[in-house]
Backbone as XML, in Angstrom:
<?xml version="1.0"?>
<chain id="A" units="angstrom">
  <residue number="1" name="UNK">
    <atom name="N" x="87.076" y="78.769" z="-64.966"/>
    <atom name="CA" x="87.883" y="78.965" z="-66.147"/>
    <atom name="C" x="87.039" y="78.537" z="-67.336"/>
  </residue>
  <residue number="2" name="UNK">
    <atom name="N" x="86.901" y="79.342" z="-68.095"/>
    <atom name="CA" x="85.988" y="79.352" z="-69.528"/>
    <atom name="C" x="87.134" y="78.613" z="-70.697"/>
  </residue>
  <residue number="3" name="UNK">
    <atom name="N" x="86.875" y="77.993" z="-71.699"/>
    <atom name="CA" x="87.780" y="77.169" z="-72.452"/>
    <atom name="C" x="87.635" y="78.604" z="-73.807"/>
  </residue>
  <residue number="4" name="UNK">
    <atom name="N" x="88.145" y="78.852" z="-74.387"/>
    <atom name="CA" x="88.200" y="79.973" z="-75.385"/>
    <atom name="C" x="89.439" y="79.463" z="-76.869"/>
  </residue>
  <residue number="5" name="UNK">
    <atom name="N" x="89.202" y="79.738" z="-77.963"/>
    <atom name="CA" x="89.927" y="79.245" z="-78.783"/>
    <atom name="C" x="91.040" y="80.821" z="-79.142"/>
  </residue>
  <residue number="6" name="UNK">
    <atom name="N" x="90.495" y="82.364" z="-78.719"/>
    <atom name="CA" x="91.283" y="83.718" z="-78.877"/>
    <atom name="C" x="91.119" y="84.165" z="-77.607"/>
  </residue>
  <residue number="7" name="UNK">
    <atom name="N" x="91.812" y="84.328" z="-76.819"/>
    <atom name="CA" x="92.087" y="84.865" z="-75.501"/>
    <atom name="C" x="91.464" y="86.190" z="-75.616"/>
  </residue>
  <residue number="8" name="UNK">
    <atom name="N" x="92.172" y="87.263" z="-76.484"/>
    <atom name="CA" x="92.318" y="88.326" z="-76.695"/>
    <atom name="C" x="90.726" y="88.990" z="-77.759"/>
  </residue>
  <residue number="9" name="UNK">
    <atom name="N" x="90.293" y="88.205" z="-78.561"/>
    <atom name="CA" x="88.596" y="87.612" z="-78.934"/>
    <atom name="C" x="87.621" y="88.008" z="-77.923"/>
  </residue>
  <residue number="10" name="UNK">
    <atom name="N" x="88.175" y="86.910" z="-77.081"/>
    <atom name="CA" x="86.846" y="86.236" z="-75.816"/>
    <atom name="C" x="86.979" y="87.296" z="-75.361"/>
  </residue>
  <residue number="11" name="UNK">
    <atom name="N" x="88.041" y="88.154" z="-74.359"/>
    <atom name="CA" x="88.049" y="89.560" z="-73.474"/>
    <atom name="C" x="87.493" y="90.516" z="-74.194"/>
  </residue>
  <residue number="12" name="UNK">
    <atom name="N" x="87.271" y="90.449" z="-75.551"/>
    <atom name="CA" x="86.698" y="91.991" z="-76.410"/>
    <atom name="C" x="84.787" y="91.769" z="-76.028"/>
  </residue>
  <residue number="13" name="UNK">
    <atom name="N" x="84.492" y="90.207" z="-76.075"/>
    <atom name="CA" x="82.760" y="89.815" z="-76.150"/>
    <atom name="C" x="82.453" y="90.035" z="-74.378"/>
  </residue>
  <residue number="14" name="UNK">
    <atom name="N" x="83.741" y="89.082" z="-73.897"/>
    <atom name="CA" x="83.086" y="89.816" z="-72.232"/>
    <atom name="C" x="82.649" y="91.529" z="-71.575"/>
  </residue>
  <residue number="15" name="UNK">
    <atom name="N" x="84.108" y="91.942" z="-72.329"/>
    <atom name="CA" x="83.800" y="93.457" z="-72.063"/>
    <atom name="C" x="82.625" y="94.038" z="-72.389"/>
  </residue>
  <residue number="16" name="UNK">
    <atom name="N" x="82.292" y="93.515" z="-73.615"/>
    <atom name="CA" x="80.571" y="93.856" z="-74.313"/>
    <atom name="C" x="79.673" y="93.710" z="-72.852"/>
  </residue>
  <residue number="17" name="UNK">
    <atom name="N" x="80.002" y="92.715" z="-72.617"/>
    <atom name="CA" x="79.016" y="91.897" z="-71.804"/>
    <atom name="C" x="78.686" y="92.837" z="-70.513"/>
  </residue>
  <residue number="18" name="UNK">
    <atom name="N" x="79.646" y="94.299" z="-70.413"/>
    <atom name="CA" x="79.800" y="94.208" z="-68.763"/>
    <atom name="C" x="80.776" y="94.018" z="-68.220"/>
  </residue>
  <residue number="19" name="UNK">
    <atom name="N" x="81.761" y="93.261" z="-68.609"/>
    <atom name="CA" x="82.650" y="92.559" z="-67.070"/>
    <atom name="C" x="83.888" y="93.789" z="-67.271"/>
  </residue>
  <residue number="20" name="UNK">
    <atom name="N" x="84.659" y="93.181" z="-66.289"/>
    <atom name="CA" x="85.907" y="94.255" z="-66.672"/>
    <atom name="C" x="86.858" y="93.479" z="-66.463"/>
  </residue>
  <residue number="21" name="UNK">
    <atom name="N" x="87.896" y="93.917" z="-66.617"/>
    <atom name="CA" x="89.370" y="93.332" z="-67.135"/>
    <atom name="C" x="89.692" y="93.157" z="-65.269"/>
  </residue>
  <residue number="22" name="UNK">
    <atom name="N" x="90.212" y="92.209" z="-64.402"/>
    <atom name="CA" x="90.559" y="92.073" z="-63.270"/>
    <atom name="C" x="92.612" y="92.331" z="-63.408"/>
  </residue>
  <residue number="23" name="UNK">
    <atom name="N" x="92.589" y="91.216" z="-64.394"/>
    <atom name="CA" x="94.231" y="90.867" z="-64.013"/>
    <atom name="C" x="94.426" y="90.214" z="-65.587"/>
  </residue>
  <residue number="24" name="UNK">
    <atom name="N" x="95.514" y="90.691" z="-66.170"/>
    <atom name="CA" x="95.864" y="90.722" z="-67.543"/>
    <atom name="C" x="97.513" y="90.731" z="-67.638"/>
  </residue>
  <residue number="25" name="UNK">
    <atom name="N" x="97.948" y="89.403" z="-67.817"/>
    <atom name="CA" x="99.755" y="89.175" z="-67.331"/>
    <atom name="C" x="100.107" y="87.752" z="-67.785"/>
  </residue>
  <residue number="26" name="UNK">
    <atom name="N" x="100.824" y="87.759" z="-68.222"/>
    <atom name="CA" x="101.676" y="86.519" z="-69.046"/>
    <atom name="C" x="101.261" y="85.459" z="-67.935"/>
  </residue>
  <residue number="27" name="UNK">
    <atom name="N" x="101.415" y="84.132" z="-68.346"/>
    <atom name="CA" x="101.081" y="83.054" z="-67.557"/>
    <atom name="C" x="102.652" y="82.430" z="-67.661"/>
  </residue>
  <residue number="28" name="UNK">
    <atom name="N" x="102.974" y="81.037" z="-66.761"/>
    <atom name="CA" x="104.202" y="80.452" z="-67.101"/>
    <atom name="C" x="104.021" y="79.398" z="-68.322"/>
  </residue>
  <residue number="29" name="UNK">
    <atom name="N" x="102.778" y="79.259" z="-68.541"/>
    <atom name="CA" x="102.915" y="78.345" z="-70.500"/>
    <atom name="C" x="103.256" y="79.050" z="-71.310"/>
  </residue>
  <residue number="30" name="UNK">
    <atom name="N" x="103.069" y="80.482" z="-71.600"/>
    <atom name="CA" x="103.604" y="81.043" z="-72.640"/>
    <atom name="C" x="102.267" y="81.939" z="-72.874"/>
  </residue>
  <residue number="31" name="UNK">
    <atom name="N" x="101.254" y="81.929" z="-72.485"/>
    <atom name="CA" x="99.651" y="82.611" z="-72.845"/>
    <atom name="C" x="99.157" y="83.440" z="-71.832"/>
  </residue>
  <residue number="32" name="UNK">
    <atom name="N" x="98.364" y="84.831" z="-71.968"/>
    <atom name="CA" x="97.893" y="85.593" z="-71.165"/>
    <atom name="C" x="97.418" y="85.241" z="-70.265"/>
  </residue>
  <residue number="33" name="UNK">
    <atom name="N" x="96.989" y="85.346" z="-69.018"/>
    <atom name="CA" x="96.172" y="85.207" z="-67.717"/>
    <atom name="C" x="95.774" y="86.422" z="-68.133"/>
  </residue>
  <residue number="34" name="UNK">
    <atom name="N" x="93.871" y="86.180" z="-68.132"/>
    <atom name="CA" x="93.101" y="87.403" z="-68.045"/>
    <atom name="C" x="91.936" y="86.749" z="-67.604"/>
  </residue>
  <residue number="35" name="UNK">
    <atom name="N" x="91.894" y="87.291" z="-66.611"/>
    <atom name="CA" x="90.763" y="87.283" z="-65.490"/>
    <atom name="C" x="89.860" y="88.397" z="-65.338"/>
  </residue>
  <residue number="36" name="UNK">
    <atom name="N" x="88.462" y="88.136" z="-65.734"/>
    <atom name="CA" x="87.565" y="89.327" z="-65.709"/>
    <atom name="C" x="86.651" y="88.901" z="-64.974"/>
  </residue>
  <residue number="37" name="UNK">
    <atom name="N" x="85.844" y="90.058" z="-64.766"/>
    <atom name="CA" x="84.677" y="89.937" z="-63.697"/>
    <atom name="C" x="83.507" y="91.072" z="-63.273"/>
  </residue>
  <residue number="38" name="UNK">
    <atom name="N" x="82.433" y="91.015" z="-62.995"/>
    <atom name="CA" x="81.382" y="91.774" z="-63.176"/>
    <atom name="C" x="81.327" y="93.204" z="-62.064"/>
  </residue>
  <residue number="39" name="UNK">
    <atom name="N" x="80.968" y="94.203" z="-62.479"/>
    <atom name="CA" x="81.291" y="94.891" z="-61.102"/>
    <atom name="C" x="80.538" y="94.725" z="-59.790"/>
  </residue>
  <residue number="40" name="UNK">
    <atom name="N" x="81.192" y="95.135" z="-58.337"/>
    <atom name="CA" x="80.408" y="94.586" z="-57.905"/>
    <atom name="C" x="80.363" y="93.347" z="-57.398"/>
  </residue>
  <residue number="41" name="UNK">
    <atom name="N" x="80.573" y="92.505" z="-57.976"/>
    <atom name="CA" x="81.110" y="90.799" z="-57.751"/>
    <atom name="C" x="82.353" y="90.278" z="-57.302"/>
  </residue>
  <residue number="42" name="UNK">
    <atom name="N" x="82.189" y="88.918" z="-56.783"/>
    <atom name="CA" x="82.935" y="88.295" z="-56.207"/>
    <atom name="C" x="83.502" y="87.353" z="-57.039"/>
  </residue>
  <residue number="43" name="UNK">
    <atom name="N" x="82.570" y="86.967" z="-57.515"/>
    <atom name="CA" x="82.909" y="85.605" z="-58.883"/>
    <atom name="C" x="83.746" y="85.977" z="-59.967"/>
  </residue>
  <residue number="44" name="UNK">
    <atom name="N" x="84.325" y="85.543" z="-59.860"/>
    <atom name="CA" x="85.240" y="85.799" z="-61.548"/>
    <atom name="C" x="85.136" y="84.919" z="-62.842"/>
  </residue>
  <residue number="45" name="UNK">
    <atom name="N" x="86.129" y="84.790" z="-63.646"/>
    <atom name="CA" x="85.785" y="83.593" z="-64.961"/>
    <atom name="C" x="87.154" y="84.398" z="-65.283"/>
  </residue>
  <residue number="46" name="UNK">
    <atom name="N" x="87.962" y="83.024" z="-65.864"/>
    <atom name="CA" x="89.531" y="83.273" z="-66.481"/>
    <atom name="C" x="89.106" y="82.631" z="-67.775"/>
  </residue>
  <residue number="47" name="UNK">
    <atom name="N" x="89.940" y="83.328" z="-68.180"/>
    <atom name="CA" x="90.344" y="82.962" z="-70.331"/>
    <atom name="C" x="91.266" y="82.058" z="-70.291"/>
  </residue>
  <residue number="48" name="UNK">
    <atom name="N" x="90.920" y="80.951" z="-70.688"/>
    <atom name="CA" x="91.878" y="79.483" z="-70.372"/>
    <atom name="C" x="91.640" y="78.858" z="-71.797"/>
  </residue>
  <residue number="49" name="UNK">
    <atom name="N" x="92.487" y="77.834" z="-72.001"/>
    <atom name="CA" x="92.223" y="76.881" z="-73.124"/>
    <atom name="C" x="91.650" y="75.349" z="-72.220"/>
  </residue>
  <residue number="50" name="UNK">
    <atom name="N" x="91.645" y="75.618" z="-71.000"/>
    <atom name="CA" x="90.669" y="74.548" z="-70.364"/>
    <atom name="C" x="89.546" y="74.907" z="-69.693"/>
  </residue>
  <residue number="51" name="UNK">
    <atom name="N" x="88.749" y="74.074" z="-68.960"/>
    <atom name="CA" x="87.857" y="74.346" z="-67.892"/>
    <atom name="C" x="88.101" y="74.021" z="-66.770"/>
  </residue>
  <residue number="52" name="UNK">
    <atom name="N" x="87.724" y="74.899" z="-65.915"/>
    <atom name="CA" x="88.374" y="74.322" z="-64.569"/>
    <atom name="C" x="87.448" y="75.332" z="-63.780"/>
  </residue>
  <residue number="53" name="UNK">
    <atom name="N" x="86.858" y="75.082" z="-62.408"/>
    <atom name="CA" x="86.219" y="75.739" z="-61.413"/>
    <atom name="C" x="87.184" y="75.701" z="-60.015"/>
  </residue>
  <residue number="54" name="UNK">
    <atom name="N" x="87.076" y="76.834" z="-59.781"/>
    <atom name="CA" x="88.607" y="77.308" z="-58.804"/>
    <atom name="C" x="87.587" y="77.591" z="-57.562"/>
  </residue>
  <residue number="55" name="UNK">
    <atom name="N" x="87.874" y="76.783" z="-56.070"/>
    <atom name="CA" x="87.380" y="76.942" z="-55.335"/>
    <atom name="C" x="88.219" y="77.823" z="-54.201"/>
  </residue>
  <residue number="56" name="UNK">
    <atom name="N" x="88.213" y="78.925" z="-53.555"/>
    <atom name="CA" x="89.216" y="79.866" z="-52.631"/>
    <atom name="C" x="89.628" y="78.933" z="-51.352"/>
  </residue>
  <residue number="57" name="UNK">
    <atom name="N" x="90.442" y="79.212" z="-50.976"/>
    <atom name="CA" x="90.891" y="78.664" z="-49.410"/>
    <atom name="C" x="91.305" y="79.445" z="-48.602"/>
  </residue>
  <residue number="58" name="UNK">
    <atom name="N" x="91.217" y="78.989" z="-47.293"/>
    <atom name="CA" x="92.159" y="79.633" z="-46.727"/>
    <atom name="C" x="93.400" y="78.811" z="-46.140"/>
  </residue>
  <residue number="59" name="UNK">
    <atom name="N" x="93.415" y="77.104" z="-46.315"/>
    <atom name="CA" x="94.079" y="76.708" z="-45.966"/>
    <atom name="C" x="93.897" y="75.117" z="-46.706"/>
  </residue>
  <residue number="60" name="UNK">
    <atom name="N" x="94.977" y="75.055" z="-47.904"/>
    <atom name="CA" x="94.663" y="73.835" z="-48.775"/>
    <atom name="C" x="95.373" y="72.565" z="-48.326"/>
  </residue>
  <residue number="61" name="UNK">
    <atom name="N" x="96.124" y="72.980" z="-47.423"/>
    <atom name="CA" x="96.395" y="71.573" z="-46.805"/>
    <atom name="C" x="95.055" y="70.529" z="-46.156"/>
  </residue>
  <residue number="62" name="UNK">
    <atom name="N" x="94.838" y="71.451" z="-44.900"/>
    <atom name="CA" x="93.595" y="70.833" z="-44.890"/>
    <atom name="C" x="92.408" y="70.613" z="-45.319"/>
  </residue>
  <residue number="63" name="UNK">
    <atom name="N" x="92.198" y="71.407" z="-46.312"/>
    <atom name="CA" x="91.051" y="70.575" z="-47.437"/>
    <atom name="C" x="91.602" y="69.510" z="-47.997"/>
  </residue>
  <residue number="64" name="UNK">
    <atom name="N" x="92.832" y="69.879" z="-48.668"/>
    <atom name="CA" x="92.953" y="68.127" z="-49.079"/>
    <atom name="C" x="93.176" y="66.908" z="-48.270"/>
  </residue>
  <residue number="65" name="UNK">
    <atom name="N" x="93.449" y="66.961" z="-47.138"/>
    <atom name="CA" x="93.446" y="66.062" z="-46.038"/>
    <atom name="C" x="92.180" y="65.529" z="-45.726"/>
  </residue>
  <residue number="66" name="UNK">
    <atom name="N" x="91.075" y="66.436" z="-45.751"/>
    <atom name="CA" x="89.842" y="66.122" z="-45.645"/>
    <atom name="C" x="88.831" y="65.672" z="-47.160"/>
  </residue>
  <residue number="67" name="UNK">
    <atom name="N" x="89.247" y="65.986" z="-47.926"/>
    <atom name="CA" x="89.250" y="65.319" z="-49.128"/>
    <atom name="C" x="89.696" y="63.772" z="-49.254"/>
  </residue>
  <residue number="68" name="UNK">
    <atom name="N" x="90.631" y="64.061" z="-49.090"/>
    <atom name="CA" x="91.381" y="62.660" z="-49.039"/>
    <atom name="C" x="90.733" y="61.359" z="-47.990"/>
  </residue>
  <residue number="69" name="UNK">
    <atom name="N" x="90.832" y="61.936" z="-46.610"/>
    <atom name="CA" x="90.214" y="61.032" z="-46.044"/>
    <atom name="C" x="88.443" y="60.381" z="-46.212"/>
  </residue>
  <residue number="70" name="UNK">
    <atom name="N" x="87.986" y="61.032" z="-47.325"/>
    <atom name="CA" x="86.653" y="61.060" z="-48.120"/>
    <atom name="C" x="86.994" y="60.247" z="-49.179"/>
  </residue>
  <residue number="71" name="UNK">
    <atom name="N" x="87.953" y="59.723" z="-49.304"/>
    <atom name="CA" x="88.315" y="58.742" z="-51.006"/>
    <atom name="C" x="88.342" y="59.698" z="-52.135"/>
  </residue>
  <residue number="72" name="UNK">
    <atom name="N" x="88.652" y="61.112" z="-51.617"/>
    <atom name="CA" x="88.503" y="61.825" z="-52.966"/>
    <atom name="C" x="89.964" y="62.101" z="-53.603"/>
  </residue>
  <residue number="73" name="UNK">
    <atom name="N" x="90.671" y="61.235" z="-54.613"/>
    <atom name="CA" x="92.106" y="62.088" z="-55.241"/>
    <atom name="C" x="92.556" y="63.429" z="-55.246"/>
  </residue>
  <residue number="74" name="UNK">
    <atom name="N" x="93.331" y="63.976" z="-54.895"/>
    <atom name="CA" x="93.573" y="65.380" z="-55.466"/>
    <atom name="C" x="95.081" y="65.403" z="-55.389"/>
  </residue>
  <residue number="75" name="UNK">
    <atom name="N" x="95.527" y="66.026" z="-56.341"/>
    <atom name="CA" x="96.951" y="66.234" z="-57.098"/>
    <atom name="C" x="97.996" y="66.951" z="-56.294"/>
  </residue>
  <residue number="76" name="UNK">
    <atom name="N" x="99.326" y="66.977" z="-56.768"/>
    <atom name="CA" x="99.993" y="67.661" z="-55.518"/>
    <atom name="C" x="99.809" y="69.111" z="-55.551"/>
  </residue>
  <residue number="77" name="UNK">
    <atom name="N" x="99.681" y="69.670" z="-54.728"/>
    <atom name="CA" x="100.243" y="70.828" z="-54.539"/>
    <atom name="C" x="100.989" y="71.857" z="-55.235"/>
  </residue>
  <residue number="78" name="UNK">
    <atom name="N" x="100.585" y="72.823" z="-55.728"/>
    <atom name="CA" x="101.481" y="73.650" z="-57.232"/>
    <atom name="C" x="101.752" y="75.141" z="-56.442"/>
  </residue>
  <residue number="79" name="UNK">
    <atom name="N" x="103.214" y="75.163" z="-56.421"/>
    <atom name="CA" x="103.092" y="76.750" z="-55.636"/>
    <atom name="C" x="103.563" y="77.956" z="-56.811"/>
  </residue>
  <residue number="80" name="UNK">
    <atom name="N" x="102.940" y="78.490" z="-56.967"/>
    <atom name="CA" x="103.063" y="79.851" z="-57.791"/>
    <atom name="C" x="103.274" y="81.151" z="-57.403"/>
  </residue>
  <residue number="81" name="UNK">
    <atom name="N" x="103.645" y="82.099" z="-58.503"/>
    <atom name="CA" x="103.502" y="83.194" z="-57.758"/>
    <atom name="C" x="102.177" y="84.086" z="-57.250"/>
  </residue>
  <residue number="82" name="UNK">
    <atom name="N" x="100.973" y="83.571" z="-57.780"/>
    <atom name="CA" x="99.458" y="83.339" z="-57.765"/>
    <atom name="C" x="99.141" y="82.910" z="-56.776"/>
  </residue>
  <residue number="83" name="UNK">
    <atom name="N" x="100.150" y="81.939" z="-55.757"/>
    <atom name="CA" x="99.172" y="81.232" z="-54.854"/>
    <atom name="C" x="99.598" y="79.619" z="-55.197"/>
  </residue>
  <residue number="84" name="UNK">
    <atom name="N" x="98.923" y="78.818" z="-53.572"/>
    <atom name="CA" x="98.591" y="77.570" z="-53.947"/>
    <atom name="C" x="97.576" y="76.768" z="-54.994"/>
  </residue>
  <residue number="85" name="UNK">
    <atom name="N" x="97.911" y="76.000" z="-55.602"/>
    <atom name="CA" x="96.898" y="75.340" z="-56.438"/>
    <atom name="C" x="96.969" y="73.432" z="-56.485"/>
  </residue>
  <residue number="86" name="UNK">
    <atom name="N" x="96.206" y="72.805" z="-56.687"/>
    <atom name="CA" x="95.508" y="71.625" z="-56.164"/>
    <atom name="C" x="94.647" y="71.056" z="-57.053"/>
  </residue>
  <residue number="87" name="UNK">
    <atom name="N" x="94.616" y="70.066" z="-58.331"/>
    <atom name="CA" x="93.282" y="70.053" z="-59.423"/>
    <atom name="C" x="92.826" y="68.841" z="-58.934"/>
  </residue>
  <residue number="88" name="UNK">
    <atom name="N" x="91.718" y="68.365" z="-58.746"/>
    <atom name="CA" x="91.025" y="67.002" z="-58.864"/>
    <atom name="C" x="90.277" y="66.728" z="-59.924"/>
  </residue>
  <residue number="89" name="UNK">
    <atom name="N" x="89.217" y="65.943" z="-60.243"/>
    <atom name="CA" x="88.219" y="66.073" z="-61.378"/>
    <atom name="C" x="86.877" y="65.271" z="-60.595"/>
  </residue>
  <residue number="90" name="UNK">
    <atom name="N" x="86.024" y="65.815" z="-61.124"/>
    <atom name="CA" x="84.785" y="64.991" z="-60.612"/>
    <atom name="C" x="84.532" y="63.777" z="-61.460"/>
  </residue>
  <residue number="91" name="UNK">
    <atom name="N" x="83.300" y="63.026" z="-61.190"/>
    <atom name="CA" x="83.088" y="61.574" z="-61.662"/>
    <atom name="C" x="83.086" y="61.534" z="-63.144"/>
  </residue>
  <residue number="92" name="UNK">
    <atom name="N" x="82.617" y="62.953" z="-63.736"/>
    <atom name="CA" x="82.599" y="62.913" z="-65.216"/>
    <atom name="C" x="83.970" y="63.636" z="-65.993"/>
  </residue>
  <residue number="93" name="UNK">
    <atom name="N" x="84.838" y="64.046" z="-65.345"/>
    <atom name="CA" x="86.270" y="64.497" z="-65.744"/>
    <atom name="C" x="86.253" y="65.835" z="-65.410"/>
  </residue>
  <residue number="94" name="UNK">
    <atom name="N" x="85.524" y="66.850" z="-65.020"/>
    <atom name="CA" x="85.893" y="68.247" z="-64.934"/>
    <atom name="C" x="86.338" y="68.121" z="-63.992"/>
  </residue>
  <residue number="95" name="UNK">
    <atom name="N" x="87.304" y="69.516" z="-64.557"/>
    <atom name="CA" x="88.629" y="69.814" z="-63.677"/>
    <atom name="C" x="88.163" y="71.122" z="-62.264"/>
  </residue>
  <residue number="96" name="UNK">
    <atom name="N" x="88.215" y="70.707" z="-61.160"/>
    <atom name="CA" x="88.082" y="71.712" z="-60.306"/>
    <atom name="C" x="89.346" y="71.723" z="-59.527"/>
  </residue>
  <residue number="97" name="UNK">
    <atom name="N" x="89.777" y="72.873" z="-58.769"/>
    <atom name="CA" x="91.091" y="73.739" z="-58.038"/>
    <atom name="C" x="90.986" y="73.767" z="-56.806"/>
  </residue>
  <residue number="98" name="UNK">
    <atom name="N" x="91.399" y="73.902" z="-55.876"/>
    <atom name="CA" x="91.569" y="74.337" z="-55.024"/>
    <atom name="C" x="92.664" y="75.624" z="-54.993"/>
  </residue>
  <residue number="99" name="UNK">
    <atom name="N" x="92.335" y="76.888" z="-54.899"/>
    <atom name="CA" x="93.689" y="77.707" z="-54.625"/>
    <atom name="C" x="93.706" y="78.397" z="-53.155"/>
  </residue>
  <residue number="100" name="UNK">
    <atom name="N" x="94.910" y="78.976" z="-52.316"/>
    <atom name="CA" x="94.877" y="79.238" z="-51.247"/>
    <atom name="C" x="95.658" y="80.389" z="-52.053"/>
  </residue>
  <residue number="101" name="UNK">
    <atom name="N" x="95.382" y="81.762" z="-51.427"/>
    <atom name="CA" x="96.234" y="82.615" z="-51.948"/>
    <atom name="C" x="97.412" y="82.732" z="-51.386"/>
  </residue>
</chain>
């Protein structure tokens, strides 16, 4: 997740860039979800007002179990219509995800 101050801005410079529009749909704060990505690719990058690195799952229970038993925090569990989601932060504060679809 890229931090952006115009949602709708940032998607006009990516498109420049190459990428293409993935998924473009109201979020539950009140602000677009737009998720773009290169063709071809696996990796994506979302238009966020934070940063955050979203790691895939296939099963987030047990990553965080195994997390956990590592001394590592991670937050509860967020179920959406997106999927599971999970934030921790590393030693210097960035925010990383866990999502399970």
């Amino acid at each position: 997740m890229v931090p952006v101050k115009d949602r709708q801005k940032a998607k006009e410079f990516y498109l420049k860039l190459g990428f293409q529009v993935i998924i473009e749909t109201p979020d539950p704060h009140g602000d677009t979800w737009i998720q773009l990505g290169l063709p071809n690719q696996t990796t994506t990058i979302s238009l966020a007002s934070f940063q955050g690195i979203i790691f895939e799952t296939d099963n987030i229970e047990k990553e965080i179990s195994a997390l956990k038993t590592k001394g590592i925090d991670v937050g509860n569990i967020d179920e959406t219509p997106w999927g599971k989601f999970a934030w921790l932060k590393d030693l210097d504060g960035n925010g990383l995800c866990l999502h399970q679809k």
